[in-house]
N, C-alpha and C positions, 0 to 999 in steps of 0.2 A: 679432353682429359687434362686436367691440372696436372705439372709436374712438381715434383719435390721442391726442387730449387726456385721454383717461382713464390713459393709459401712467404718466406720469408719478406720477398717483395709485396706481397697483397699484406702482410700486417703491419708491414713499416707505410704504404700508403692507406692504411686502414689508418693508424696512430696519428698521420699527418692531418690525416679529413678530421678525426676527432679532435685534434688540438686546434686547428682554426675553426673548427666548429665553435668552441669552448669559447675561442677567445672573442668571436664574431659575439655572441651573447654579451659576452662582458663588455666589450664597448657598448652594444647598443643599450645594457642599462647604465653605462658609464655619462654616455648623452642624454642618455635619457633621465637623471639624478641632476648633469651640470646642466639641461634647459631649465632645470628648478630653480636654480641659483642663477644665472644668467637674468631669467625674469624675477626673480625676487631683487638681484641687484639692482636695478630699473628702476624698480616701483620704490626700494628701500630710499633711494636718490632722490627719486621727485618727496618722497616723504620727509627726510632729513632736510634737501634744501626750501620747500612751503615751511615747515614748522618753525626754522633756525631762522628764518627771516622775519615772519609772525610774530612769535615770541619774540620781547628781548631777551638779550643776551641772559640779562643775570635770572631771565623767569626758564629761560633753554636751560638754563646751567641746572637750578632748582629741579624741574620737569623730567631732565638726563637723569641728575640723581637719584632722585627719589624710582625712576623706573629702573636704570640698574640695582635700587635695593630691594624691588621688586623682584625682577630676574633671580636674586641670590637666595630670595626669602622662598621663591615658588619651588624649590626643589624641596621642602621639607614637605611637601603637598602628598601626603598618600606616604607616608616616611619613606619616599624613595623606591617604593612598589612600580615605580614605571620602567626600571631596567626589569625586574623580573616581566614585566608585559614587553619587552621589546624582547629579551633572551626567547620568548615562547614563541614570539611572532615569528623568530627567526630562524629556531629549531624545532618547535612544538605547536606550529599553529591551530590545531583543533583545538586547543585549549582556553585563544584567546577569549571565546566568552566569559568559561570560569575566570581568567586573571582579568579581564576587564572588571566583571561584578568585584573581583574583592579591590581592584582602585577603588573604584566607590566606595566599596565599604569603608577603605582605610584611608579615604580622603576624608570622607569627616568627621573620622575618629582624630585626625590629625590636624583641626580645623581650630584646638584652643592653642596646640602648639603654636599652628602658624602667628593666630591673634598675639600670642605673648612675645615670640622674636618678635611681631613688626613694632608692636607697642614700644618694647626696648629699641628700636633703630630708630624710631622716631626721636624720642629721649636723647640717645645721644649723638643722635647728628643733625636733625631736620627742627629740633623744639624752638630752637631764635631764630627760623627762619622760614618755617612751613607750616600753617595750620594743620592740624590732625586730620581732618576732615578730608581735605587735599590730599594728604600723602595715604591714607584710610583708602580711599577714590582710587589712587593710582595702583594701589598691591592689591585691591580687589580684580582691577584689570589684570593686571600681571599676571595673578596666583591661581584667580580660578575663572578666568574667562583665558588668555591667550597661551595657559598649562595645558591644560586639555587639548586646545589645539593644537600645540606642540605635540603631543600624544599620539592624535591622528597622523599625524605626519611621519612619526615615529612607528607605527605600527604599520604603518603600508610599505615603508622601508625594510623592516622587516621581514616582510612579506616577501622584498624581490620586487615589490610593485612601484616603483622608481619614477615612474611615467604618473602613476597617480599623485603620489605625494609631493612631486614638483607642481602639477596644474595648482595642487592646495596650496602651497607657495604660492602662487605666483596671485592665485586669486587670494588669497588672505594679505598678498602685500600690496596689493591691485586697492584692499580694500581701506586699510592703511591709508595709500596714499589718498585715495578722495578723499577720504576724510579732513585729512591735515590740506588738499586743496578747497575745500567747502571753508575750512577754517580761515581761510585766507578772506575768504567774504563776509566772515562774521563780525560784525562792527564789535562786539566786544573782545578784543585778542592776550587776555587773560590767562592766566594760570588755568584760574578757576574754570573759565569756558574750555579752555580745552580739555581739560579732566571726565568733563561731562562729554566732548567730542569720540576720548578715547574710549570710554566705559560703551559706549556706540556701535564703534568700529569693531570693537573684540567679540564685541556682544553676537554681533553681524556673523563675523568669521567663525566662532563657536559653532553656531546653526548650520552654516555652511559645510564644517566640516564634517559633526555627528550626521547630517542629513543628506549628507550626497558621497561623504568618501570612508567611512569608517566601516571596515567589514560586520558584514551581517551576521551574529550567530547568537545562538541564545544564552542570558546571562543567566548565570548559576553560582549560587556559593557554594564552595567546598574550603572550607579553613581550614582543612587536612594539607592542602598545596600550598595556601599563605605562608601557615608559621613556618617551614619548610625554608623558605626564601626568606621570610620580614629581616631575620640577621643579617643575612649581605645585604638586602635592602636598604636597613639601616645604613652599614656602610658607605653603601653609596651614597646614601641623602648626603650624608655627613661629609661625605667628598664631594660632593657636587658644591653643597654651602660654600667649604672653602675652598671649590675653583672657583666660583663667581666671586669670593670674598676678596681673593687674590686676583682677579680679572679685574674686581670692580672696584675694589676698595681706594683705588686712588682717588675716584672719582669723589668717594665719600671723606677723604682725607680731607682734598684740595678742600671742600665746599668747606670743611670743617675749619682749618685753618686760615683759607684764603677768601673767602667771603663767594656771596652766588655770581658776581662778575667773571671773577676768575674763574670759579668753576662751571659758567658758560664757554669762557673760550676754551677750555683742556679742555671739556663736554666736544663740542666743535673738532678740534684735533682727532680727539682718541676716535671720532663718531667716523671718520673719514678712515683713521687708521682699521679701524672694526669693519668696514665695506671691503677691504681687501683681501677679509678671511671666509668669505661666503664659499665662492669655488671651493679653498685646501679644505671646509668642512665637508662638502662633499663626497670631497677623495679622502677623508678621513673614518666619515662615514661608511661607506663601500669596504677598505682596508679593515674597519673593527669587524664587521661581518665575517670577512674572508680568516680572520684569522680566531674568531668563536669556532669554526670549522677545522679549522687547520694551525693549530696555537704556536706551533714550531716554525711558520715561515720564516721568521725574522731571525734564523739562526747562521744566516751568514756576512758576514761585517762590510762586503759588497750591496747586499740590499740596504742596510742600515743607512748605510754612508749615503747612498743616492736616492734613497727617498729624503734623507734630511738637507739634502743638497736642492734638490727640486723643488722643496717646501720652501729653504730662503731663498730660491731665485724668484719664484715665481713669485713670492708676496714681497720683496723687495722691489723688482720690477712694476709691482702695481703701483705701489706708494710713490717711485718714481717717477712714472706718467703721470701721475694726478700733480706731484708737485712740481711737474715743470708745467702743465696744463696750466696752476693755478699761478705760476708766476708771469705769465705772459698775458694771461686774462683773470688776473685777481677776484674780477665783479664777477665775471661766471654761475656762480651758486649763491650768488644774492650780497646785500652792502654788510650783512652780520658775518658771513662765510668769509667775507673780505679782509674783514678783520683777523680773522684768525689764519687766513691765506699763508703770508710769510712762512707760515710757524712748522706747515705741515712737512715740508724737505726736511727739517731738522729732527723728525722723527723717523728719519730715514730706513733703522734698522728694528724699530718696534714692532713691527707687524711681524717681520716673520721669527723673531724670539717669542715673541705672545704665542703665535700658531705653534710653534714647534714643542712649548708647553704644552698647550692645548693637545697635541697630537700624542705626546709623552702621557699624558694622563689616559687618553685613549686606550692605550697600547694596553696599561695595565688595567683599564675596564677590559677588554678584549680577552686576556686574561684570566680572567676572575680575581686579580691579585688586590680586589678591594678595599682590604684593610692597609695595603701598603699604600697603595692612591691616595688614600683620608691624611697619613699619615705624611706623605711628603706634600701634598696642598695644603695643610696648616704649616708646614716647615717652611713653606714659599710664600704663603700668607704671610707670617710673621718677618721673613727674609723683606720682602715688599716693605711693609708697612715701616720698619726702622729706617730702611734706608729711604724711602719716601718723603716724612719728617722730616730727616737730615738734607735734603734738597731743599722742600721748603721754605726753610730756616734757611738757608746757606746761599740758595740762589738770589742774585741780584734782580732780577726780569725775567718775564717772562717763558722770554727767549732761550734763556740761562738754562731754563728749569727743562722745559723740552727737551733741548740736547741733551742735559745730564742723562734723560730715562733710558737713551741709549747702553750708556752702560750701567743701569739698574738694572733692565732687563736680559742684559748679557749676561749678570750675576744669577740671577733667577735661572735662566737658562742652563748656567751648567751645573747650578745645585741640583734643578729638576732630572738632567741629564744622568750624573752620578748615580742620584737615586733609581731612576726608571732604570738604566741598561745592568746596573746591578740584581739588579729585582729581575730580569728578563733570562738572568742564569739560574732561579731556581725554578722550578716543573711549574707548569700552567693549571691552577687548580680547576675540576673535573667542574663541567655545569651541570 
């Protein structure tokens, strides 16, 4: 017979099993998210250094560009209907049929938009330097071959299904890189051939993913759920543009101002600084989740502090290692990598100010605080782009200009900060 006073001990080691129960889950989908990024890192590598040695520089630089203007254009794809398919995945999952079918639907209702931004980015950045056709070729990749797989990826995550959407990783970046290793064998090593190599490879991975990893359920329209969402949808598209525009746009600056040589080698740098943030997306990943659930966690200036502490050790630390790596073994990742070897220490503290954006903007997708997200990425877009310019113009070398971004992105960093932890004291709007 149980006694009274033992009660309290059976629920206090009840509480204990239950919390390492909890936690035993969450690591194993914690590893089971970073084996994605672990093997995507790999394959991203052999990718980056076959292509950056292939290509010359100023066609790398060109290539870079034009694909980061891809990246920034593909979020206006479906007006931004892909968080409301990630929010359902992750709190609503019977529904993903219905919100799958109206992507579709709203993806090519949203298909003259896309045409008319890329038209216009062409124009004003790529027209003295990129045939249409070319940069045409590469946003078709971008926006509606490797979106969608993004998608997939995005919807398994959702799910909880961690283990799936890293194998699609790791295979979609597996597939990547053959590709750019096949390229390496192609006697013609062009722009233009590899345009057609990529439209390939995506092509590849698209199939791959609707046909082996994308939940099964049946598609249905109901446009009673769309209009519902399309407003914060919109939102987000609109914030998403100007994260990438403010992610990417130096890339588009340089080329603009600095001709396609220089923006091969920043291409090069920043490509290197960008491998360093695969992991923190992860764990940024996992944290947006956790806090759709639970919107209040970040309500004590202890958690704050040490997850923003963790985010720049850890991507400082990486940028470190590779650029003492690349000082002692320059030729390492090929004679074009080589060139831009030096340059990479001096972007010492980029990576983890970019992340710590990247992770700020998070917070308030996590949130729902959408309309404030839009609003402080075009404040950081615009913050960017003046002080960008004024490097420049101002810097002497190359050298010059890399070190500066340190502290343009420190600047970025606590405009973005200001805004986010401001915005973190008003209520988390309801999903």
């Amino acid at each position: 017979m149980t006694q009274a006073n033992d009660i309290p001990r059976i629920s206090l080691r009840g509480r204990i099993g239950s919390f390492l129960s909890e936690q035993r889950v969450l690591l194993r989908a914690y590893f089971s998210a970073v084996s994605g990024s672990a093997g995507r890192l790999v394959f991203s590598l052999v990718y980056f250094v076959a292509l950056a040695n292939t290509l010359s520089i100023a066609d790398f630089g060109l290539f870079a560009t034009a694909s980061a203007a891809g990246v920034m254009l593909s979020r206006t794809l479906a007006f931004g209907f892909i968080s409301a398919l990630y929010r359902t995945a992750t709190i609503r999952p019977r529904l993903i049929g219905s919100y799958t079918a109206g992507f579709l639907m709203l993806g090519l209702l949203s298909l003259p938009l896309l045409a008319a931004a890329s038209a216009l980015t062409w124009f004003l950045f790529f027209s003295g330097t990129l045939s249409p056709a070319i940069f045409a070729t590469v946003i078709f990749a971008e926006a509606l071959l490797w979106r969608p797989v993004e998608v997939a990826m995005i919807v398994n995550n959702g799910l909880g299904r961690f283990g799936r959407a890293a194998m699609l990783a790791i295979l979609t970046s597996a597939i990547k890189a053959a590709a750019a290793a096949l390229f390496v064998l192609w006697p013609n090593s062009t722009i233009e051939a590899w345009a057609a190599f990529y439209v390939g490879c995506n092509l590849v991975s698209l199939a791959v993913a609707f046909g082996l990893f994308y939940p099964r359920q049946r598609l249905r329209l109901t446009p009673d759920l769309y209009w519902r969402r399309l407003s914060d949808s919109i939102y987000v598209a609109g914030a998403e543009v100007l994260f990438y525009l403010q992610m990417e746009f130096d890339k588009l600056l340089v080329l603009a101002m600095g001709g396609p040589h220089l923006a091969g080698i920043y291409a090069i740098v920043m490509r290197l600084v960008d491998l360093t943030a695969i992991p923190i997306r992860t764990f940024s990943m996992m944290l947006v989740q956790k806090m759709m659930r639970a919107p209040q966690m970040l309500s004590r200036l202890k958690i704050k502090v040490g997850i923003e502490a963790g985010i720049f050790i850890v991507s400082t630390s990486a940028l470190l290692f590779l650029a003492v790596v690349l000082h002692f073994f320059p030729n390492i990742l090929g004679r074009n990598v080589a060139e831009a070897a030096p340059l990479v220490g001096l972007a010492l503290l980029v990576p983890a100010l970019r992340n710590l954006v990247e992770y700020h903007a998070e917070l308030l997708f996590a949130r729902g605080q959408t309309l404030i997200r839009a609003a402080n990425l075009a404040l950081l877009a615009g913050i960017k782009a003046g002080l960008l310019s004024l490097l420049l113009i101002a810097a002497h070398d190359t050298a010059m200009l890399i070190w500066s971004l340190n502290g343009m992105f420190a600047l970025i960093y606590l405009a973005s900060a200001a805004v986010t932890y401001a915005s973190l004291r008003r209520p988390a709007k309801a999903i």
